[in-house]
TORPA-4810 file (N, C-alpha, C, O; in nm, 3 decimals):
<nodes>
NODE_1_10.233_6.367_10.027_10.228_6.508_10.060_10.096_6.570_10.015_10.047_6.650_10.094_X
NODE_2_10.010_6.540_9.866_9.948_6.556_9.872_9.802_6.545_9.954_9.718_6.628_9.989_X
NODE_3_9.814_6.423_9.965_9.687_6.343_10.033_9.701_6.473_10.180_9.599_6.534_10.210_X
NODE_4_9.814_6.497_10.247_9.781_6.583_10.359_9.731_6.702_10.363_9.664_6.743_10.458_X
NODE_5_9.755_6.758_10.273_9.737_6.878_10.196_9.556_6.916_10.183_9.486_7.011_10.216_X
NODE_6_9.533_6.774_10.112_9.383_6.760_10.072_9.304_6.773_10.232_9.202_6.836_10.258_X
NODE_7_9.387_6.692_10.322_9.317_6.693_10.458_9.356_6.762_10.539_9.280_6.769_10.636_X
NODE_8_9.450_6.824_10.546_9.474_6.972_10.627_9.315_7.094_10.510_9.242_7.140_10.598_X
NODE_9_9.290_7.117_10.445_9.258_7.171_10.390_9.046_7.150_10.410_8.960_7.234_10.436_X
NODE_10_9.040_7.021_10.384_8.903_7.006_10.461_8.894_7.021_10.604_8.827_7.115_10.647_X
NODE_11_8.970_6.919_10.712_8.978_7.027_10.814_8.958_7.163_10.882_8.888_7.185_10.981_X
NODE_12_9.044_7.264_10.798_9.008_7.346_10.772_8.896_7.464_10.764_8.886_7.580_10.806_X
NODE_13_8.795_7.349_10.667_8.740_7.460_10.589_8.564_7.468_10.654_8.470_7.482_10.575_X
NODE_14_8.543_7.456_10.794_8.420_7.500_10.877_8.514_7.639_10.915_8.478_7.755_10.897_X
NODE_15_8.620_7.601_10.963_8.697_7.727_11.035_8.653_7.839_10.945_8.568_7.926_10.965_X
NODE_16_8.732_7.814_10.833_8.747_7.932_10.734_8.569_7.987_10.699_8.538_8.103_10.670_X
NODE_17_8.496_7.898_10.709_8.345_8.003_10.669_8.297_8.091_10.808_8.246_8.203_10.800_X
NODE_18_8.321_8.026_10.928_8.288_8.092_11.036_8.378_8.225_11.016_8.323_8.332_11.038_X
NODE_19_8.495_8.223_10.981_8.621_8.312_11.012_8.487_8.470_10.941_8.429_8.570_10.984_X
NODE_20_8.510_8.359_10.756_8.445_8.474_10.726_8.317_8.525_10.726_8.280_8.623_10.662_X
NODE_21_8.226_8.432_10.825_8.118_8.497_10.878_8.159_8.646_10.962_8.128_8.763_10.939_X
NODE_22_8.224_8.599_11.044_8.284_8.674_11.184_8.336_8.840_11.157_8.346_8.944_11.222_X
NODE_23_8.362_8.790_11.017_8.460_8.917_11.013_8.408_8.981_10.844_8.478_9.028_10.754_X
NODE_24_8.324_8.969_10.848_8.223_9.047_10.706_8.249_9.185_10.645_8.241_9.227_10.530_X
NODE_25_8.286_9.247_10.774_8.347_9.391_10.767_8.485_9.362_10.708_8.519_9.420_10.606_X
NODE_26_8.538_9.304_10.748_8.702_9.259_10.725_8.747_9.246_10.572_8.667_9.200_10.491_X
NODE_27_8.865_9.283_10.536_8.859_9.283_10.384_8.932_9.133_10.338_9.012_9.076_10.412_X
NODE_28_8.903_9.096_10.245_8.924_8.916_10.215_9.078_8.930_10.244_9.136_8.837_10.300_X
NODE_29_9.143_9.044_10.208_9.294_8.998_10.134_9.394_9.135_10.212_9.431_9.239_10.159_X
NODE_30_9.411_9.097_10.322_9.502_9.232_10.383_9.588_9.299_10.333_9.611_9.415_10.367_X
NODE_31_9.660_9.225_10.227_9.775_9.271_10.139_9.723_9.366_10.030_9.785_9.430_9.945_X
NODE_32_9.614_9.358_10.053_9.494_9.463_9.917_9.492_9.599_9.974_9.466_9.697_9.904_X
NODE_33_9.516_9.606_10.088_9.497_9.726_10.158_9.640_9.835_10.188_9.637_9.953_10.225_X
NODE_34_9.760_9.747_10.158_9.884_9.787_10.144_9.910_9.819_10.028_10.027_9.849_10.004_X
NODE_35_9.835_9.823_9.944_9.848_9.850_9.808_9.836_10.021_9.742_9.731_10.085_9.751_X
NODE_36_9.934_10.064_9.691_9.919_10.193_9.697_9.772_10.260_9.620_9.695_10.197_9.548_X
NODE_37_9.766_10.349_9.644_9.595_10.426_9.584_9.574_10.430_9.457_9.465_10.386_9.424_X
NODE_38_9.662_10.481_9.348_9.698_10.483_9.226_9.626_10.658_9.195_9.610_10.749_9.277_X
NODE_39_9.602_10.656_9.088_9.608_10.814_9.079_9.472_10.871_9.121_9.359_10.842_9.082_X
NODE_40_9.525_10.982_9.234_9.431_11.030_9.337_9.420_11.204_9.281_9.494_11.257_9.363_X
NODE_41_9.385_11.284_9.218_9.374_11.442_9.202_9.280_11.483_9.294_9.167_11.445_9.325_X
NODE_42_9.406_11.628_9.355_9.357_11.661_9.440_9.261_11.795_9.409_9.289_11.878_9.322_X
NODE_43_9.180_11.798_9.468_9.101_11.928_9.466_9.170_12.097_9.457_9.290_12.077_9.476_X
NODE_44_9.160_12.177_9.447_9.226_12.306_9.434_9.156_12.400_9.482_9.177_12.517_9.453_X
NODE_45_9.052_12.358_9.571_9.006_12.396_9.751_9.090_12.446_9.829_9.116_12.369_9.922_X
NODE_46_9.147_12.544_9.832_9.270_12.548_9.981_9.369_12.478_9.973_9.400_12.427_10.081_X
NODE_47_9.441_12.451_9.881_9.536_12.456_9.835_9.612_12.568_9.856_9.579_12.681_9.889_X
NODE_48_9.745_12.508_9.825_9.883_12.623_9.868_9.974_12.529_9.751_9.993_12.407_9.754_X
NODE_49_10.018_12.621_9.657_10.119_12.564_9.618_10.275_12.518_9.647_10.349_12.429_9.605_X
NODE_50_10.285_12.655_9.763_10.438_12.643_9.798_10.384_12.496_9.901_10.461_12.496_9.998_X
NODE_51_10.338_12.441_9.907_10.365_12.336_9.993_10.375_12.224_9.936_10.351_12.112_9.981_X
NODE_52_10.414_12.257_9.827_10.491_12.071_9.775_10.633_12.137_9.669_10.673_12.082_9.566_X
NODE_53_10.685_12.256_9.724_10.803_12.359_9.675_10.897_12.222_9.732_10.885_12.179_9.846_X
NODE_54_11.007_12.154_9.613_11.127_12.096_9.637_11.069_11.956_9.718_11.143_11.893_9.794_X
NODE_55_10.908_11.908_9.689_10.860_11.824_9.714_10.839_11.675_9.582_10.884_11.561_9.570_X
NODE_56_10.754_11.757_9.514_10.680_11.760_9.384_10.681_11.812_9.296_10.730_11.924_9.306_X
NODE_57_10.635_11.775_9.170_10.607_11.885_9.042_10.454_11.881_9.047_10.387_11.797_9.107_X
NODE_58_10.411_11.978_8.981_10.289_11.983_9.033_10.224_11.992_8.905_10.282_12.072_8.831_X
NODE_59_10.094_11.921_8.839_10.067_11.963_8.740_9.884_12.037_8.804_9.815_11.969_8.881_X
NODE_60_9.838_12.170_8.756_9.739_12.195_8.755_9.608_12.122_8.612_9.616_12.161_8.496_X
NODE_61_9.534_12.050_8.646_9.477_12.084_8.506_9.274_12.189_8.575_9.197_12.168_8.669_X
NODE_62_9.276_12.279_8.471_9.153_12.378_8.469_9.060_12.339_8.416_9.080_12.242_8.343_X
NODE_63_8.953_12.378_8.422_8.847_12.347_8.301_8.752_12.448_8.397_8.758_12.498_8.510_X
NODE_64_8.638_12.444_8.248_8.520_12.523_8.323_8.387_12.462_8.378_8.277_12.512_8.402_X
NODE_65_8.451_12.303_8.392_8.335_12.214_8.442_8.404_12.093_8.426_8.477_12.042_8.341_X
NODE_66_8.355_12.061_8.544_8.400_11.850_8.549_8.365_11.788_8.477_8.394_11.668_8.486_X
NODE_67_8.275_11.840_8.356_8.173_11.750_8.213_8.258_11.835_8.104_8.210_11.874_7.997_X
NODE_68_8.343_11.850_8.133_8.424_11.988_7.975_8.514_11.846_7.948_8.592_11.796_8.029_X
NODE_69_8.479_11.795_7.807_8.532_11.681_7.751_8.713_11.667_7.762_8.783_11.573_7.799_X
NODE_70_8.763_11.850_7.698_8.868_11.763_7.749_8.940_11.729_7.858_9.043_11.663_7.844_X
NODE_71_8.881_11.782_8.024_8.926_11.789_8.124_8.879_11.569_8.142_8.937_11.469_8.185_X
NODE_72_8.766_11.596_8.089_8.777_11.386_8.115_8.879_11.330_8.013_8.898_11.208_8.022_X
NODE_73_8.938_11.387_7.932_8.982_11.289_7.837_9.173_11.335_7.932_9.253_11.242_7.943_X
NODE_74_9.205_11.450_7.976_9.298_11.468_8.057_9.316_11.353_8.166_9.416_11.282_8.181_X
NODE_75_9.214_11.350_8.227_9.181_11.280_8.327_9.204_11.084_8.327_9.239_11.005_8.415_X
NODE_76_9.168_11.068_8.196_9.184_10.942_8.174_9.362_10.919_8.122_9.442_10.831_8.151_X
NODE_77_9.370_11.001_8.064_9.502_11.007_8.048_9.603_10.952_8.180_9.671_10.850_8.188_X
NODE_78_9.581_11.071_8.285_9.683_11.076_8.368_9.648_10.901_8.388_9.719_10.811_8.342_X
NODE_79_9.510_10.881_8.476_9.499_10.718_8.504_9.535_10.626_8.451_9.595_10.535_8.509_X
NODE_80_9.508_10.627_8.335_9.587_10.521_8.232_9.748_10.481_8.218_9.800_10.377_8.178_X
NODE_81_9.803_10.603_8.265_9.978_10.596_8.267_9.998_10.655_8.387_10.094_10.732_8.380_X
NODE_82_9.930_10.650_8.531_9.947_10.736_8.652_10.100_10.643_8.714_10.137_10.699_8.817_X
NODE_83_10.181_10.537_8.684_10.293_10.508_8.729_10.426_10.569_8.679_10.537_10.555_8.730_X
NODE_84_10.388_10.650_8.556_10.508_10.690_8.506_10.506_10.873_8.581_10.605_10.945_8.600_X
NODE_85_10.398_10.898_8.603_10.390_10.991_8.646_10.468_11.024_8.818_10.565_11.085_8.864_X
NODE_86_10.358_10.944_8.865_10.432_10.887_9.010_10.587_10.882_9.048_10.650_10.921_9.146_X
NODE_87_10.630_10.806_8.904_10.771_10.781_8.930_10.830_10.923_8.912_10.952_10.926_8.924_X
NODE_88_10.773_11.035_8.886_10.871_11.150_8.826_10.812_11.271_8.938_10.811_11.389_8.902_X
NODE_89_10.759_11.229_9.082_10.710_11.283_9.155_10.560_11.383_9.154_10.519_11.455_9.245_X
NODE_90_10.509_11.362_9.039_10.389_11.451_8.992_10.264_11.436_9.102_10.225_11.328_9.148_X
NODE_91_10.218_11.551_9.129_10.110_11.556_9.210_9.958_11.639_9.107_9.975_11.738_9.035_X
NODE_92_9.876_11.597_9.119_9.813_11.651_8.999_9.654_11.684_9.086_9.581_11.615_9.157_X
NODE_93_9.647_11.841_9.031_9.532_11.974_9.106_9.455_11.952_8.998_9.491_11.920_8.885_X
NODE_94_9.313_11.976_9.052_9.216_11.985_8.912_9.162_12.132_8.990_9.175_12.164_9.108_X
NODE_95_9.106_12.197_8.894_9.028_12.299_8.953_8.868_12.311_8.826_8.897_12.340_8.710_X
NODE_96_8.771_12.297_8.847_8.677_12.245_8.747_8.575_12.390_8.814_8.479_12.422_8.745_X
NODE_97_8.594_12.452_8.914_8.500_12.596_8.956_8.536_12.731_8.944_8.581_12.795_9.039_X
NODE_98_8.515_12.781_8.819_8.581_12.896_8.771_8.544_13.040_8.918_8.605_13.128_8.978_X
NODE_99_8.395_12.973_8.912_8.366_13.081_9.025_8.376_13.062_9.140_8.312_13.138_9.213_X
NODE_100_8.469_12.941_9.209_8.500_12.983_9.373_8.641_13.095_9.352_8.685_13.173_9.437_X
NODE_101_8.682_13.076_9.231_8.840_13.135_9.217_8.956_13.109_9.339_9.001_13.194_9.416_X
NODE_102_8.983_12.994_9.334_9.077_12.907_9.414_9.245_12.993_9.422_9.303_13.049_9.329_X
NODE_103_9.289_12.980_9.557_9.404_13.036_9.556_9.505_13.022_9.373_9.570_13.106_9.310_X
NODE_104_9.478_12.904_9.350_9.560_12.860_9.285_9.548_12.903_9.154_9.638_12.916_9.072_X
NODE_105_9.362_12.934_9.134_9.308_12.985_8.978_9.337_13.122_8.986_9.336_13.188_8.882_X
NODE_106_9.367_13.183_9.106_9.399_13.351_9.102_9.607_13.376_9.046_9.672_13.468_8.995_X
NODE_107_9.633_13.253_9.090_9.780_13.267_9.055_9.809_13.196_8.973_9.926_13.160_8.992_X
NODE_108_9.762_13.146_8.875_9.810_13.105_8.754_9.744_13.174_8.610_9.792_13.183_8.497_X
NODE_109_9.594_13.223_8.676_9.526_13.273_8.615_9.502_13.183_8.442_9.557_13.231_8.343_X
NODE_110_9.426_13.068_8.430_9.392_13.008_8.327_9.274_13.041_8.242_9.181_13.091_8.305_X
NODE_111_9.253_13.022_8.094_9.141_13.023_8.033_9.073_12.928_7.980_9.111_12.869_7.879_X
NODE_112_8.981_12.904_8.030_8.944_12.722_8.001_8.970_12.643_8.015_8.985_12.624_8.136_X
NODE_113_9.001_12.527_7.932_9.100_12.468_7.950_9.253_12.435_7.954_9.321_12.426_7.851_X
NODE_114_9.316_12.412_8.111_9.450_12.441_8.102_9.503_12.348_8.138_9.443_12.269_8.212_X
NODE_115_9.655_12.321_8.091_9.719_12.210_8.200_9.874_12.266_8.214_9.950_12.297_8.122_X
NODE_116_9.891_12.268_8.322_10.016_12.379_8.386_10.094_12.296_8.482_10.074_12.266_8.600_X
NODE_117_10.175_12.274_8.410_10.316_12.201_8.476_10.402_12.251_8.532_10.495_12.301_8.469_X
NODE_118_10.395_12.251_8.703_10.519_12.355_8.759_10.608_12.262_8.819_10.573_12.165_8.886_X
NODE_119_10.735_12.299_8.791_10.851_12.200_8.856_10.877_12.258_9.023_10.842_12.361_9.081_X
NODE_120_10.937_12.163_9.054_10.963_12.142_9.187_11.054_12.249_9.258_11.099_12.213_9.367_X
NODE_121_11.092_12.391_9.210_11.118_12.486_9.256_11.047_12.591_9.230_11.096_12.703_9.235_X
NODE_122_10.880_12.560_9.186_10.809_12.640_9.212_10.784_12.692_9.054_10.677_12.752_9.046_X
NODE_123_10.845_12.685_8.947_10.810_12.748_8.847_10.740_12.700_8.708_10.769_12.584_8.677_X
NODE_124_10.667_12.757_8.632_10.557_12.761_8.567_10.649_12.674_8.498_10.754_12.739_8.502_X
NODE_125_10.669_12.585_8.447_10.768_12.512_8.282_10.714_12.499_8.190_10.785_12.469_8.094_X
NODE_126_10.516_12.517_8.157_10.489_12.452_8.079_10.311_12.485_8.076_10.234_12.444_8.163_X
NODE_127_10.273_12.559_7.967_10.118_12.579_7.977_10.068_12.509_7.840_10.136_12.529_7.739_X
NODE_128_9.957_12.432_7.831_9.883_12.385_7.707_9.722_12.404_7.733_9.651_12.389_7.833_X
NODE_129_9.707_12.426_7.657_9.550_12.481_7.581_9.465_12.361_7.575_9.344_12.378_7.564_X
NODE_130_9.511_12.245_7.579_9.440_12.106_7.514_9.513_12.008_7.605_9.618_12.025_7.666_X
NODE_131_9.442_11.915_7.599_9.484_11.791_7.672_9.621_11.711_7.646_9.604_11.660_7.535_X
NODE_132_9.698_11.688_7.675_9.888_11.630_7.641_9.872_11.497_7.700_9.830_11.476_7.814_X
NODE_133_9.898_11.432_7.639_9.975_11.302_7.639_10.051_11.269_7.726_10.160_11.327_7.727_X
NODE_134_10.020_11.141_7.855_10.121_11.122_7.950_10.292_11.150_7.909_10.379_11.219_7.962_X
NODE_135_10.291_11.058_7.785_10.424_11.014_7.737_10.499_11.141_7.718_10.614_11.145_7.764_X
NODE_136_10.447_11.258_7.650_10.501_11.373_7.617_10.507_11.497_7.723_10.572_11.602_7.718_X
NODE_137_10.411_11.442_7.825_10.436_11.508_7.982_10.587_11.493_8.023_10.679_11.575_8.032_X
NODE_138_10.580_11.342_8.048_10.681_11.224_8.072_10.829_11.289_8.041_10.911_11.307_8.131_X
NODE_139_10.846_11.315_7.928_10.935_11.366_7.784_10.967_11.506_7.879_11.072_11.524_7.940_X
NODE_140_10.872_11.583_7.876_10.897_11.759_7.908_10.970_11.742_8.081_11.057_11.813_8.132_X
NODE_141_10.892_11.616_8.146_10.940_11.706_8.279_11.107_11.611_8.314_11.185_11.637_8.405_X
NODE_142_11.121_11.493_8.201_11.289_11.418_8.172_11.354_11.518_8.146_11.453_11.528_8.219_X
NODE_143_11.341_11.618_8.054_11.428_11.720_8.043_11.504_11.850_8.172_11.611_11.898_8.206_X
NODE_144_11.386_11.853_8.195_11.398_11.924_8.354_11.547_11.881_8.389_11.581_11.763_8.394_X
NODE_145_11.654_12.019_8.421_11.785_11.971_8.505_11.770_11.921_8.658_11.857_11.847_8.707_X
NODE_146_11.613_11.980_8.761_11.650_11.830_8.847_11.615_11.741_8.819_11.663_11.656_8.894_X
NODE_147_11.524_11.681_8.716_11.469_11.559_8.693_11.642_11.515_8.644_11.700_11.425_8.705_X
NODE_148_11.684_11.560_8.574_11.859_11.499_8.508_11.926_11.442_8.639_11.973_11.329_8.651_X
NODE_149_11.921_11.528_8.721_12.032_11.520_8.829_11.930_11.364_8.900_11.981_11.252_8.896_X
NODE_150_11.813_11.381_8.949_11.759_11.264_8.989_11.740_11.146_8.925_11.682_11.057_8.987_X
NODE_151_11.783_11.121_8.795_11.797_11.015_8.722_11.940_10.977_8.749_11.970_10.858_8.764_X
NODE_152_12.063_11.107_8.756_12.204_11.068_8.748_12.183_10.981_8.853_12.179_10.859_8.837_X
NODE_153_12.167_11.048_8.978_12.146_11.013_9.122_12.081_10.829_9.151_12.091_10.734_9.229_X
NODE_154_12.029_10.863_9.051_11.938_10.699_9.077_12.049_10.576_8.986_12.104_10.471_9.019_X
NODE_155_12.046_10.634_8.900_12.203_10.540_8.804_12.304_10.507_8.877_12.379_10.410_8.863_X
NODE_156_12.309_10.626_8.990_12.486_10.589_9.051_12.439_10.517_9.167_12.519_10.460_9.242_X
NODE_157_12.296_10.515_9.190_12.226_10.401_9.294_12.252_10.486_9.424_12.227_10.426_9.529_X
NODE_158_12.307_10.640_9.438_12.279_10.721_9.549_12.169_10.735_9.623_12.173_10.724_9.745_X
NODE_159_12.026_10.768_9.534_11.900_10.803_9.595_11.812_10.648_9.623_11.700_10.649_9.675_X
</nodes>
């Protein structure tokens, strides 16, 4: 079985360099491309919040510049633990331009640095001054009664 293996495999292998001459543009591994994005923050450009109302929780984080240390150290945060987040539906706004004043910086109205956790019926649950800890994000939005009900829901293997 081996020995065929070895010679199916040289056979082979003019095919396979032409293939990937041919197709250079082409990505090596198709299954790489089905692969979800991992943590993507969205801009707070034209934004609307009611549009992820009974979607998402939404976390805003503010700063007064994309170089304001703790908006990177926020930032690495979420990336570093962006699956636990994911799993609890979080969609996460940066807004880093005090002076376009973004729909979103006029209605939450922040000072510096902020990070503003609104649950999924739209309401404020949660403002911090300083950068928070996935895990203790994690913690605040488990407590949440729909996050309860969507855990019951997932236990009884409904959702």
């Amino acid at each position: 079985m081996t020995r065929f293996m070895l010679f199916a495999a040289l056979a082979l292998w003019p095919f396979a360099a032409i293939a990937q001459e041919a197709g250079a543009d082409a990505p090596a591994d198709p299954a790489a491309e089905e692969q979800p994005a991992g943590f993507q923050p969205i801009v707070a450009d034209g934004v609307n919040l009611d549009d992820f109302l009974w979607r998402n929780r939404v976390v805003v984080v503010f700063a007064q510049s994309e170089f304001d240390p703790a908006f990177g150290e926020q930032m690495r945060n979420f990336e570093a633990r962006w699956p636990e987040m994911e799993e609890r539906d979080v969609v996460v706004i940066t807004d880093t331009d005090p002076a376009a004043m973004s729909s979103v910086r006029q209605k939450l109205r922040p000072r510096g640095f902020q990070l503003v956790l609104i649950s999924k019926d739209g309401v404020v649950v949660l403002r911090k001054p300083f950068p928070w800890d996935v895990r203790e994000l994690s913690r605040a939005i488990d407590k949440l009664p729909l996050r309860q009900e969507e855990i019951r829901l997932k236990r009884s293997g409904l959702q």
